[in-house]
C-alpha positions in Angstrom: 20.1 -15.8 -19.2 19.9 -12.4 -20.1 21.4 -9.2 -19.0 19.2 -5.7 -18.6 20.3 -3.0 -19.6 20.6 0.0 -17.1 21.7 3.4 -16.4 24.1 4.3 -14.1 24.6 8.0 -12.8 28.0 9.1 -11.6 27.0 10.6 -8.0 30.1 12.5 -6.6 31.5 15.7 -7.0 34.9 15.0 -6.0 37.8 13.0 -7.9 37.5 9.4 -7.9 38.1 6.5 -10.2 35.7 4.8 -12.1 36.0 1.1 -10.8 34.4 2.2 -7.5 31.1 0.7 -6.9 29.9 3.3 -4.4 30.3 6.0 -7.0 27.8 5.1 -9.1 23.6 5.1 -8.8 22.6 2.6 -8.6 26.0 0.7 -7.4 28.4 0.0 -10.5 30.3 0.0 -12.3 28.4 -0.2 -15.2 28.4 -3.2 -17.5 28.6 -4.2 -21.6 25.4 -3.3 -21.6 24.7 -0.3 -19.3 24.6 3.9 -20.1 27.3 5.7 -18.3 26.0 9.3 -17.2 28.6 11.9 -15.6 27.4 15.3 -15.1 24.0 14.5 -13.9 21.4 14.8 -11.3 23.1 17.1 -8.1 26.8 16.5 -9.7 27.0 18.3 -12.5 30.6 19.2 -12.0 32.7 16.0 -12.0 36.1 14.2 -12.3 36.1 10.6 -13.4 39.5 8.6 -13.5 40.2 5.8 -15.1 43.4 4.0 -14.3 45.5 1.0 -15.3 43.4 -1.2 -13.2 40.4 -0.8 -14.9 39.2 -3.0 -17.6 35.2 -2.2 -18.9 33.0 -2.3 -21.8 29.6 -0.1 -22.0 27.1 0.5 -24.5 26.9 4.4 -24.0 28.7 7.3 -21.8 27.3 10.6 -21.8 29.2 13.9 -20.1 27.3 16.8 -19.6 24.1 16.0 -19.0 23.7 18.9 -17.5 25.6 22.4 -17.0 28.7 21.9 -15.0 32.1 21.1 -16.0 32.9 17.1 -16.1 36.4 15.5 -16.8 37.3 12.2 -17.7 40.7 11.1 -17.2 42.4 7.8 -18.6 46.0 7.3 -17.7 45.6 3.4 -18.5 43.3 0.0 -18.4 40.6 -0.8 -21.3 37.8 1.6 -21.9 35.7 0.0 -25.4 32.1 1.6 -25.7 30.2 -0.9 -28.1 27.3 1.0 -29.8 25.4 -0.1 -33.1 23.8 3.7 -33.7 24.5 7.4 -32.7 25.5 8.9 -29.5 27.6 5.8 -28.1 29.9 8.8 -26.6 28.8 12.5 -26.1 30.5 15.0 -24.2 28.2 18.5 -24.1 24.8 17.2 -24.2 22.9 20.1 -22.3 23.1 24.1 -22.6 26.1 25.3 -20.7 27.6 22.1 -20.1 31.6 21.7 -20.6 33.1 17.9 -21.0 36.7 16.9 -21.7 37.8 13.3 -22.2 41.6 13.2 -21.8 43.5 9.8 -22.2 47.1 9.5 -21.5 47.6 5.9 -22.0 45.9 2.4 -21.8 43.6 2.0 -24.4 40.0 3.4 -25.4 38.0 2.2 -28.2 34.6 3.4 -29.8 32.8 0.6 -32.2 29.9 0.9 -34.2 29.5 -2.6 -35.4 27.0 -2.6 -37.7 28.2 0.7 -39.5 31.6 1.4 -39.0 31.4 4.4 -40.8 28.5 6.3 -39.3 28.8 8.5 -36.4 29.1 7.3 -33.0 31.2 10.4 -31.2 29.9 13.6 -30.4 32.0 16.2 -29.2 29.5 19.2 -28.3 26.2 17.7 -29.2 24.1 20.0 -28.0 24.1 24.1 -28.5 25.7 25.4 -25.8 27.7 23.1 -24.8 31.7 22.5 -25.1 33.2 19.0 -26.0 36.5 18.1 -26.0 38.7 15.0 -26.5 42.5 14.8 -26.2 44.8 12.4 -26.7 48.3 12.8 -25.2 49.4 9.1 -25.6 48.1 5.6 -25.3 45.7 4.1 -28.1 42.0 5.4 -29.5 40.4 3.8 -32.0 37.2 4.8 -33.3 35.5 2.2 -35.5 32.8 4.6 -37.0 32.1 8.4 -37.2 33.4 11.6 -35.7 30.5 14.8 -35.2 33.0 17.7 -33.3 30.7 20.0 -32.9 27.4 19.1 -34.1 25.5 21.7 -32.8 27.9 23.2 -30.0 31.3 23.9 -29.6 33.7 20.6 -30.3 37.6 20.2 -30.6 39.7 17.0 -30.9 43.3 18.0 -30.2 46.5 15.0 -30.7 49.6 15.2 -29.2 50.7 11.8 -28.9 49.9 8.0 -28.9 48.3 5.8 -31.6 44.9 6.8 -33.3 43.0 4.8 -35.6 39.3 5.8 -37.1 37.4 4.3 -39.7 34.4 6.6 -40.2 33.4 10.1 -41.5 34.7 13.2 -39.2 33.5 16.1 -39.7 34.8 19.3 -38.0 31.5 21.5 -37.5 28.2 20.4 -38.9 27.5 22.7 -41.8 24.1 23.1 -43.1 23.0 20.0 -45.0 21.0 20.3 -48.1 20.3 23.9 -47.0 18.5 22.6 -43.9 19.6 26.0 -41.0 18.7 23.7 -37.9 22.3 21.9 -38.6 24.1 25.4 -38.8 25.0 25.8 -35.2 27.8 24.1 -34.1 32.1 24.8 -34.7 34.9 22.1 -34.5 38.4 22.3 -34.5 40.7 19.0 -35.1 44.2 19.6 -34.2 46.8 16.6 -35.0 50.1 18.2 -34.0 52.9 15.9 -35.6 51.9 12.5 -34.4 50.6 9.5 -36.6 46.8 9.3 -37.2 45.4 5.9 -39.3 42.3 7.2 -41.2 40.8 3.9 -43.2 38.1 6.9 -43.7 37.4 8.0 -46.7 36.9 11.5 -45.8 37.7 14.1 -43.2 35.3 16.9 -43.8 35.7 20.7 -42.1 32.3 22.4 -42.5 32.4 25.2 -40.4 35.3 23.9 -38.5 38.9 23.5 -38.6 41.4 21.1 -39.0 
């Protein structure tokens, strides 16, 4: 027995939590193996919450497919996204497309298995697009790499809660071996007081900020 894997498009506009099964196209949630896409198709503006009664795994979630302004709200449960290459979770991945992941407890993990180092996190992807991530409490932990702001605008802002990454985060992507086409995007990382466990061996601001 084998599972497919699928995508699944978030398909309302208004507020709603991510276990429902009518919110999703076709009917979800998704599963271990799925793509999660909010800010897509007619609902480019949208607000996903994720609550203490959720519990999922995916392989991929994507905000901003699109422009339009998409929120993702986690206040508790289990969120891992399981990915063994780029892009396992992007927020900004179209022109004029604003994502913000906010989690305020429960816990939310990013792996990349087979490289734990490499990127898998993309906060503003694309140019012209905004990504953002912030953590008020609960636990992140990103097994593998951080892009904020690979070719848009990214910012990573902690305030609280327990935060664990084992890759490469860069703030910005600089130009790389002189090559101009990765000279677009701007990050900001903001840790304001509260504990972060880098088993990283790097945290790189190109033209970013931390």
């Amino acid at each position: 027995f084998s599972m497919q894997a699928a995508t699944y498009n978030w398909n309302t506009s208004s507020e709603s939590d991510y276990g429902t099964a009518g919110n999703w196209s076709p009917s979800g949630p998704p599963g271990s193996t799925d793509t999660a896409l909010v800010g897509i198709g007619s609902f480019g503006n949208a607000t996903v919450d994720f609550t203490a009664s959720d519990t999922y795994t995916l392989n991929t979630l994507t905000m901003g497919s699109l422009a339009g302004t998409t929120a993702f709200n986690m206040s508790g449960g289990t969120l891992t996204i399981n990915k063994s290459s780029t892009d396992g979770f992007d927020l900004g991945k179209a022109n004029g497309a604003t994502a913000t992941f906010t989690l305020s407890g429960g816990t939310f993990s990013v792996i990349r298995p087979t490289t734990l180092y490499q990127d898998c996190v993309s906060p503003g992807n694309v140019a012209g697009s905004s990504g953002t991530i912030v953590i008020n409490n609960g636990t992140a932990i990103f097994q593998c790499g951080m892009e904020i702001g690979n070719n848009g605008v990214g910012t990573v802002t902690i305030n609280g809660g327990y935060v664990y990454g084992s890759g490469w985060w860069n703030a910005g992507r600089g130009s790389n071996s002189g090559n101009a086409s990765q000279n677009q995007g701007s990050g900001t990382f903001n840790l304001n007081g509260y504990f972060v466990a880098m088993a990283a061996d790097k945290i790189v601001a190109q033209p970013g900020t931390i």
